[in-house]
C-alpha positions as CSV (number, residue, x, y, z in Angstrom):
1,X,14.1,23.5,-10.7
2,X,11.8,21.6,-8.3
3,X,8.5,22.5,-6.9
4,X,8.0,22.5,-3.4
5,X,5.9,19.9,-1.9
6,X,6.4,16.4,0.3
7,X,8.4,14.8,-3.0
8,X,9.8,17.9,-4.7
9,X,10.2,16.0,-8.0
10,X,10.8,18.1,-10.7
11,X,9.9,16.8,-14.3
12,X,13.0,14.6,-14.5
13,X,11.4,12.0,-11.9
14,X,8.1,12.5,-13.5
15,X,9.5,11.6,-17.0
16,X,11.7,8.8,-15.9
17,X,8.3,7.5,-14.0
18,X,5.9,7.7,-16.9
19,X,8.4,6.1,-18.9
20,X,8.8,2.6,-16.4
21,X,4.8,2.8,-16.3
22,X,5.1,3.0,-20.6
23,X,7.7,0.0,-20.4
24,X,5.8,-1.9,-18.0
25,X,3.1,-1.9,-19.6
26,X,4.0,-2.4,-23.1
27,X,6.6,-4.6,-22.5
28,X,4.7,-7.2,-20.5
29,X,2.0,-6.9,-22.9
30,X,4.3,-7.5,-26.2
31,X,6.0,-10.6,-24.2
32,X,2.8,-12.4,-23.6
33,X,2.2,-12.0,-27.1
34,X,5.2,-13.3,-28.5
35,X,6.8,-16.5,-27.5
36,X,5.1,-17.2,-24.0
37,X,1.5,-19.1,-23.9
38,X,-1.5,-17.4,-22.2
39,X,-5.0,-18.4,-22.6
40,X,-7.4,-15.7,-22.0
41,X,-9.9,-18.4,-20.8
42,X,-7.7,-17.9,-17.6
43,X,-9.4,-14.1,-16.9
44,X,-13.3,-15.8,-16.9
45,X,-14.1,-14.1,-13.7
46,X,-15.9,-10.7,-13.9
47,X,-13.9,-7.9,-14.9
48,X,-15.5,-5.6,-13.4
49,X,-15.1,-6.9,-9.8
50,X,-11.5,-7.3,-10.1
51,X,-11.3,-3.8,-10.7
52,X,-13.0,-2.7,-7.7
53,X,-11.4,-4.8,-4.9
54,X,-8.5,-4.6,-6.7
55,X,-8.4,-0.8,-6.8
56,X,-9.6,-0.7,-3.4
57,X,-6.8,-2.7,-2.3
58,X,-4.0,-0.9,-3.4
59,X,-5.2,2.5,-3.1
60,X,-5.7,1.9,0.9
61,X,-2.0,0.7,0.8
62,X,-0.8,3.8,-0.8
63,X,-2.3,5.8,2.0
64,X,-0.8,3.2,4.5
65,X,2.4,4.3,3.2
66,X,2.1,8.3,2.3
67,X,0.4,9.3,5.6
68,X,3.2,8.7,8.1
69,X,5.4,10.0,4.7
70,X,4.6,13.2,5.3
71,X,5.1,13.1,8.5
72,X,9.0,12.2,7.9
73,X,8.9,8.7,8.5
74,X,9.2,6.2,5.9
75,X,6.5,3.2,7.0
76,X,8.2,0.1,5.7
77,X,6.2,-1.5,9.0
78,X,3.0,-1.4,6.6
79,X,4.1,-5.0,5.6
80,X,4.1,-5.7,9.6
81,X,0.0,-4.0,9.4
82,X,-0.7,-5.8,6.6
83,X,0.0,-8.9,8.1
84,X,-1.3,-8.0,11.4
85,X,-5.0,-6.8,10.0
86,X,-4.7,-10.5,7.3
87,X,-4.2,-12.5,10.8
88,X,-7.0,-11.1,13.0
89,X,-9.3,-10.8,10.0
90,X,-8.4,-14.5,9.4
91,X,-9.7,-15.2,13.3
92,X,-13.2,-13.4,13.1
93,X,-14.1,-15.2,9.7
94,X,-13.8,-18.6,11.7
95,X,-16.4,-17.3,14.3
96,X,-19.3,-19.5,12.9
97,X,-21.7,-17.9,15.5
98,X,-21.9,-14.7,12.7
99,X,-23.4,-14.6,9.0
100,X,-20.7,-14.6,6.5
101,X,-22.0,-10.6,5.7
102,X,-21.4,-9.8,9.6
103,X,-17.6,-11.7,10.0
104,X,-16.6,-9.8,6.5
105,X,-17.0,-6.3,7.9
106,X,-16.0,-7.1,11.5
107,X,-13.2,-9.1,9.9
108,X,-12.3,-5.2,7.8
109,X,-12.8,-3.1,11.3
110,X,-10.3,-5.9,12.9
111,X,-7.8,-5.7,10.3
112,X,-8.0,-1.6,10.8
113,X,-7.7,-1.9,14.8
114,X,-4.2,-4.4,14.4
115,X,-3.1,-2.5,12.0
116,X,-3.2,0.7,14.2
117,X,-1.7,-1.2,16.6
118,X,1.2,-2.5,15.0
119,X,1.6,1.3,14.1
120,X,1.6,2.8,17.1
121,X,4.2,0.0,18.6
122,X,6.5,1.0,15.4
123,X,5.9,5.0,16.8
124,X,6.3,3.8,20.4
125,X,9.8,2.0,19.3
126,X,11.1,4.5,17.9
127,X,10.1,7.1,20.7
128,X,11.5,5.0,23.1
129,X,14.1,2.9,21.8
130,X,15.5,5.3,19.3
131,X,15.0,2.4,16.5
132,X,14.7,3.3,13.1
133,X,10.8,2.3,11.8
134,X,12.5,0.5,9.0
135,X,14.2,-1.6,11.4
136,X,11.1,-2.0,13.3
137,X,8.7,-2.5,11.0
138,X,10.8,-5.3,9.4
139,X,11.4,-7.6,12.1
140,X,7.9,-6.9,13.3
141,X,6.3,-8.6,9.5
142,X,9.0,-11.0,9.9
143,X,7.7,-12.5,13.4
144,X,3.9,-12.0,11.9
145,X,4.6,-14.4,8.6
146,X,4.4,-17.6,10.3
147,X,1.1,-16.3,12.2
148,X,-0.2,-14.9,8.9
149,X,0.5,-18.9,7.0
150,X,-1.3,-20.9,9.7
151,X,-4.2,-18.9,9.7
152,X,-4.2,-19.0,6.2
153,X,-7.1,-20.8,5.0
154,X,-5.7,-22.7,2.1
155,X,-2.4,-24.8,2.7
156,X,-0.5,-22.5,0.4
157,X,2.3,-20.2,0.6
158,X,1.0,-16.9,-1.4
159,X,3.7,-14.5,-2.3
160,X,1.3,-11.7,-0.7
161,X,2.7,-13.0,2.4
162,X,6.2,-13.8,1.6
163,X,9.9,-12.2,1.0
164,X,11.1,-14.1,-1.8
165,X,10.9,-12.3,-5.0
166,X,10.5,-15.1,-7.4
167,X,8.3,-17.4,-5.8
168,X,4.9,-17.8,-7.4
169,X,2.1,-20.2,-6.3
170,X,-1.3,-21.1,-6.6
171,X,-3.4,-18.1,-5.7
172,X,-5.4,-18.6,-1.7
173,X,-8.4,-19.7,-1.5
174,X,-10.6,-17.9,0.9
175,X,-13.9,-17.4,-0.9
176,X,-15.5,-20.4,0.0
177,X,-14.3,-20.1,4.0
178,X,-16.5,-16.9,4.0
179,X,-19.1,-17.8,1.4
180,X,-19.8,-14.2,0.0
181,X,-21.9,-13.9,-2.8
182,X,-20.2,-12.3,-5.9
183,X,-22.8,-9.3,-5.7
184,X,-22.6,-8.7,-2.3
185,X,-18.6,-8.5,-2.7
186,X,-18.9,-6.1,-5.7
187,X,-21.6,-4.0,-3.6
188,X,-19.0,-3.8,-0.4
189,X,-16.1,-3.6,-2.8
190,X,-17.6,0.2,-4.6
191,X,-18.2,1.4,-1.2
192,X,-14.4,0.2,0.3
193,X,-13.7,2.5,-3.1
194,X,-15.4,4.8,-2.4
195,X,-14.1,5.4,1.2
196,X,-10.6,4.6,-0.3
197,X,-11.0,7.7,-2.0
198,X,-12.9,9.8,0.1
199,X,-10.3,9.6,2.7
200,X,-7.6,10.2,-0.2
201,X,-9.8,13.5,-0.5
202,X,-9.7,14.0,2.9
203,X,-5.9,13.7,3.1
204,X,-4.9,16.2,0.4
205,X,-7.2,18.8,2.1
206,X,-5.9,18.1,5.5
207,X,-2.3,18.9,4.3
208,X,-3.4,21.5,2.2
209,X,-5.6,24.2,4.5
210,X,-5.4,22.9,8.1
211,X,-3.3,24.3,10.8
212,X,-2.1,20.8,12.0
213,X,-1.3,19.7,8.2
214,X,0.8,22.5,7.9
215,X,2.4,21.0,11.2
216,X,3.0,17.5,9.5
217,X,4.4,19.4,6.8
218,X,7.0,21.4,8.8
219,X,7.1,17.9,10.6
220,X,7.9,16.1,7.2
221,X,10.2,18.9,6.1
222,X,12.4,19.4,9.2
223,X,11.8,18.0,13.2
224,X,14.0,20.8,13.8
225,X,11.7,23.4,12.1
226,X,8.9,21.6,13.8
227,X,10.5,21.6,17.0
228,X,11.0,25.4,16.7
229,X,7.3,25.7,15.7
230,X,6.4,24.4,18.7
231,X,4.8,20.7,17.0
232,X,4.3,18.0,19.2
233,X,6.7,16.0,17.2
234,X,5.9,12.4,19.2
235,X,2.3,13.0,19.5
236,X,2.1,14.0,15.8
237,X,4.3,10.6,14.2
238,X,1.8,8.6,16.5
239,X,-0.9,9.3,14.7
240,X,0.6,9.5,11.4
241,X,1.5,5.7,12.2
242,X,-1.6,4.9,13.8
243,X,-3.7,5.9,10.4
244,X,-1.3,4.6,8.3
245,X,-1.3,1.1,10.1
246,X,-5.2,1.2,10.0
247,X,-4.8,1.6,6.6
248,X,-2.8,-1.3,5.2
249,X,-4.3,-3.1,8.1
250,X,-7.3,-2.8,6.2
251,X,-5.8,-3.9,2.9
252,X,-4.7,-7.0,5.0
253,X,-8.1,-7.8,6.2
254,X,-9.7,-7.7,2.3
255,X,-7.7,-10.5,0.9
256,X,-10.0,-12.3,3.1
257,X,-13.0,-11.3,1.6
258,X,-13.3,-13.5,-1.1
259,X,-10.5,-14.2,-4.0
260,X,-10.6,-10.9,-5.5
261,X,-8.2,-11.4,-8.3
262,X,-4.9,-13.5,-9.1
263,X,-3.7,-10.1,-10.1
264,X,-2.9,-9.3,-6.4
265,X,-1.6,-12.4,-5.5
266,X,1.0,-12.8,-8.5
267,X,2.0,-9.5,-7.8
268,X,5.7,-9.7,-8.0
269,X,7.3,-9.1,-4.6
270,X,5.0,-9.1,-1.2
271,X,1.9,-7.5,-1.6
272,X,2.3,-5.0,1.3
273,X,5.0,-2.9,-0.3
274,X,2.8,-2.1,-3.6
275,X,2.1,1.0,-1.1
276,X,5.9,2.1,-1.8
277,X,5.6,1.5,-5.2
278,X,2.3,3.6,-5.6
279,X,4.2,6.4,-3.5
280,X,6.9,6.4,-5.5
281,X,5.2,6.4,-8.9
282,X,2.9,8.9,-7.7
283,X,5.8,11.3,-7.2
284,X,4.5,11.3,-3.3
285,X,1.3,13.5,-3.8
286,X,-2.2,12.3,-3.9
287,X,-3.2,12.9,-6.9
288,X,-0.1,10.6,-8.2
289,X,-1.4,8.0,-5.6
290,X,-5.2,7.5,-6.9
291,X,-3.6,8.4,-10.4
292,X,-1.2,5.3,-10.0
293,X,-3.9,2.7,-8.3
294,X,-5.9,3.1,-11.5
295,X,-3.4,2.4,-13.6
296,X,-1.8,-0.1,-11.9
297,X,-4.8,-1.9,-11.7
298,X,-5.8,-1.8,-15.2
299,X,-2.3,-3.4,-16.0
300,X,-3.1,-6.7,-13.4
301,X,-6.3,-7.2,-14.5
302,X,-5.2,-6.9,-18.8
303,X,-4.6,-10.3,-20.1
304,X,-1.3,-11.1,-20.4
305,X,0.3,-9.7,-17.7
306,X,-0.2,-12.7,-15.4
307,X,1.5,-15.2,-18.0
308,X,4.8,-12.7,-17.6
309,X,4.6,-12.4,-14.3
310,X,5.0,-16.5,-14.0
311,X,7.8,-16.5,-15.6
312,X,10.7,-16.6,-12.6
313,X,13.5,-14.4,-14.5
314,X,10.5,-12.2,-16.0
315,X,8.6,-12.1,-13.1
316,X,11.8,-10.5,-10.6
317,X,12.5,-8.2,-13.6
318,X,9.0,-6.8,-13.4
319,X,9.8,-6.7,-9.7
320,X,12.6,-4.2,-10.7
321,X,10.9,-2.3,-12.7
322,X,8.7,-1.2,-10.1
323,X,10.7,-0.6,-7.5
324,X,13.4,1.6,-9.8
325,X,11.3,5.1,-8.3
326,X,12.3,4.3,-5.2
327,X,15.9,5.4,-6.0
328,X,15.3,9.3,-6.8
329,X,12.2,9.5,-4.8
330,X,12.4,8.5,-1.3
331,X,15.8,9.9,-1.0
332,X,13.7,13.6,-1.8
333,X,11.4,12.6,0.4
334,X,13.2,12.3,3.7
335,X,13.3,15.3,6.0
336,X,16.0,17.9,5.7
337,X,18.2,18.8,9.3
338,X,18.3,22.6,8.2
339,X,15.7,24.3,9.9
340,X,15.7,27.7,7.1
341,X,15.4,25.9,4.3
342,X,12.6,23.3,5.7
343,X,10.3,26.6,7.0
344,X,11.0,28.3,3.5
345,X,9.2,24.8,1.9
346,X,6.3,24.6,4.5
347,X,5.4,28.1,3.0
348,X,4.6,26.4,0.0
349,X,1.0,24.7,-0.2
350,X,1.2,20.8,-0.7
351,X,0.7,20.2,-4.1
352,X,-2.0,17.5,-4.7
């Protein structure tokens, strides 16, 4: 039996999950171990650091990607905000008229604003055009990509910003375009943390004892339901988008900060869509998410894991791995067309 909520996994899902997390983890682990080479002289930087920004980075694309979820619409345009907030970031860090402190935070509000933007043009699309956000939000990254590689600072091709699974280069360079001291980046880092999870926080509430998250919930559960309720479905998906894109246009915008870790940039398939793969792991609550940041970011930074993941074959398996939630998660997570049965799970109180 399954509980209500925005997922409605039942234990099943939760199993199968903390099993791939077991395997993932383990496995990669044991591999490095065995027959491949790794030098741990390769994971000098400070630890601690790459925890925060790297933390930081994916928790703020989990909530790019579970905000307009629970609104019923599944934001695969948060690869399209991504690149959006990494390209307009990338233009106010090369205004030489501001201190490297001052273009790093207006550079973070920048990537917010695009991202919102690109958002509210997938909401707008789909209002107007009747076009599917998936759809949209596609062919919207894929026209950003060659924006996002020219303003790129370094003449690489990062997988971050790239579709093809098994590619793996040298990590970009952007720390010495900004010239950020490595205490001033931790400092900003534990308060992007901080808000990361204070807007998580914020979320859960919001959908849990608010009048309008109840109506994102009958939104999420049925339009139908939440046409009958009297919702402003258009107005409500708007802003579901809006936040969402500010979100992972955020996320965009920090891989300019400095170079946090190679842990996000060998991350196995482009960066933008860790957000589904948080989600998904996370069984679609918020607990799950910040739950599944930590944890995923413990396994980037542990040594070893970056000598799989440069491994081509090893590397797209990993890739799998992490995407196998999305098969009995999503599919629970899409809004039902029966009206009764959608108001009988808004009576329910989102689980967190």
């Amino acid at each position: 039996m399954t509980r209500p909520g925005r997922c409605r996994a039942g234990r099943w899902e939760l199993l199968a999950n903390a099993l791939l997390v077991l395997l993932l983890i383990v496995g990669t682990q044991v591999l490095a171990r065995g027959p491949l080479p790794w030098s741990p002289s390769a994971w000098a930087m400070p630890w601690s650091g790459d925890v925060v920004l790297v933390t930081a980075g994916l928790l703020f694309l989990g909530l790019g990607f579970l905000t307009p979820l629970h609104a019923g619409l599944v934001n695969v345009g948060i690869y399209a905000e991504f690149l959006a907030g990494f390209a307009l970031a990338a233009c106010v860090t090369q205004v030489r008229s501001l201190e490297a402190g001052g273009r790093a935070g207006l550079a973070l509000v920048a990537g917010a604003a695009a991202g919102a933007v690109v958002g509210a043009a997938i909401a707008w699309v789909r209002r107007r055009f009747a076009v599917h956000e998936v759809l949209s939000g596609l062919l919207l990254g894929r026209a950003l990509m060659p924006a996002a590689l020219a303003l790129a600072v370094a003449p690489t091709t990062p997988p971050a910003l790239t579709l093809q699974l098994s590619l793996l280069t040298d990590p970009l360079h952007l720390g010495p375009a900004l010239a950020l001291p490595r205490q001033l980046v931790l400092a900003w880092g534990i308060l992007l943390l901080s808000l990361g999870l204070v807007l998580a926080l914020l979320l859960a509430h919001f959908l849990r004892a608010s009048a309008r998250g109840f109506e994102v919930r009958v939104l999420g559960a049925s339009p139908l339901a939440a046409i009958a309720a009297g919702v402003d479905v258009d107005r409500t998906r708007l802003v579901a988008m809006v936040l969402g894109g500010a979100a992972g246009g955020v996320a965009g915008a920090l891989q300019l900060w400095t170079q946090p870790a190679v842990a996000l940039e060998r991350w196995p398939f482009p960066l933008a869509f860790a957000g589904i793969t948080l989600v998904c792991y996370g069984l679609g609550s918020v607990r799950g998410l910040i739950v599944m940041a930590i944890v995923l970011t413990a396994w980037l930074t542990a040594p070893g894991t970056l000598a799989v993941l440069e491994v081509p074959g090893l590397g797209t398996a990993v890739a799998v791995i992490l995407l196998l939630p999305v098969l009995w998660i999503l599919p629970r997570s899409g809004p039902d067309q029966g009206a009764p049965r959608a108001t009988w799970r808004t009576r329910h109180r989102e689980p967190f």
